[in-house]
C-alpha positions in Angstrom: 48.9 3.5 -21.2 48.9 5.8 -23.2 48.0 9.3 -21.6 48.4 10.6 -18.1 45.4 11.7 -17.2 46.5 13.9 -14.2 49.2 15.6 -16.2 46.6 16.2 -18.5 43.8 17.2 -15.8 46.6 20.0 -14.4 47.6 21.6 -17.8 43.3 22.3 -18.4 43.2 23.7 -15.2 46.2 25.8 -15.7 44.5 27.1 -19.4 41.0 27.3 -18.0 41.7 28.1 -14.5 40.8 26.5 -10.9 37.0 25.9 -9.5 37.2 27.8 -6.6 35.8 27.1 -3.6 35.8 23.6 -5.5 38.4 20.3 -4.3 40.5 19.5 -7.3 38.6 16.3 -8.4 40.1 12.8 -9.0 40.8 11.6 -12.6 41.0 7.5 -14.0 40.4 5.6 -16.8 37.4 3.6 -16.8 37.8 -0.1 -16.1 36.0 -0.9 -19.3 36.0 1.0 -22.9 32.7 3.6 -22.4 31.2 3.6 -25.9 28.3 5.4 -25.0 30.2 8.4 -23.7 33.7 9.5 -23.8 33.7 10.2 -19.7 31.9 11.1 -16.1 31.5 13.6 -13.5 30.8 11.1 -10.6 30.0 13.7 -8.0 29.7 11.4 -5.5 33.0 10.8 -5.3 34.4 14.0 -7.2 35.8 11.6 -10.0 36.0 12.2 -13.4 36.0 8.7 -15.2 37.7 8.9 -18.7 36.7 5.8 -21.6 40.1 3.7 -21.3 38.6 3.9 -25.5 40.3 7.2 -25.9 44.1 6.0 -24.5 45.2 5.6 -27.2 48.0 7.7 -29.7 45.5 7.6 -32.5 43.3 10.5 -30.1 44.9 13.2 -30.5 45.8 15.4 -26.8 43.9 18.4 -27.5 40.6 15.9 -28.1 41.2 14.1 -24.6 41.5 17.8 -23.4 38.2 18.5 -24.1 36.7 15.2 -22.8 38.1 16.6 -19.8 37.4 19.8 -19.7 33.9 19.2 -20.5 33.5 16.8 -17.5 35.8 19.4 -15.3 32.9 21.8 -16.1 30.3 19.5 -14.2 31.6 20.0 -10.8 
């Protein structure tokens, strides 16, 4: 791999801030490369599910950043 996606999940929430009231959620790669979106909110399990197309070195941090943000903002 690539990226750490809970390194990653911790500095957005640091920039951004915390959801309160909110549980931090979980954060993974998806088991498969999403091509039709680059990640999920799962509420349901409060996961957010990032393509396993975007570990790579080639995407830069600040993109995967805001792939996470974005689905951060959904809980």
């Amino acid at each position: 791999m690539a990226y750490n996606l809970k390194v990653l999940l911790d500095e957005v929430i640091k920039e951004y801030g915390y959801n309160k009231g909110y549980i931090k959620p979980n954060i993974r790669w998806s088991n498969f490369n999403r091509l039709y979106s680059f990640g999920e909110y799962r509420y349901w399990d409060n996961t957010i599910e990032i393509s396993h197309f975007l570990n790579d070195k080639k995407i830069n941090v600040e993109t995967l950043k805001s792939v996470i943000y974005h689905e951060y903002l959904h809980q």
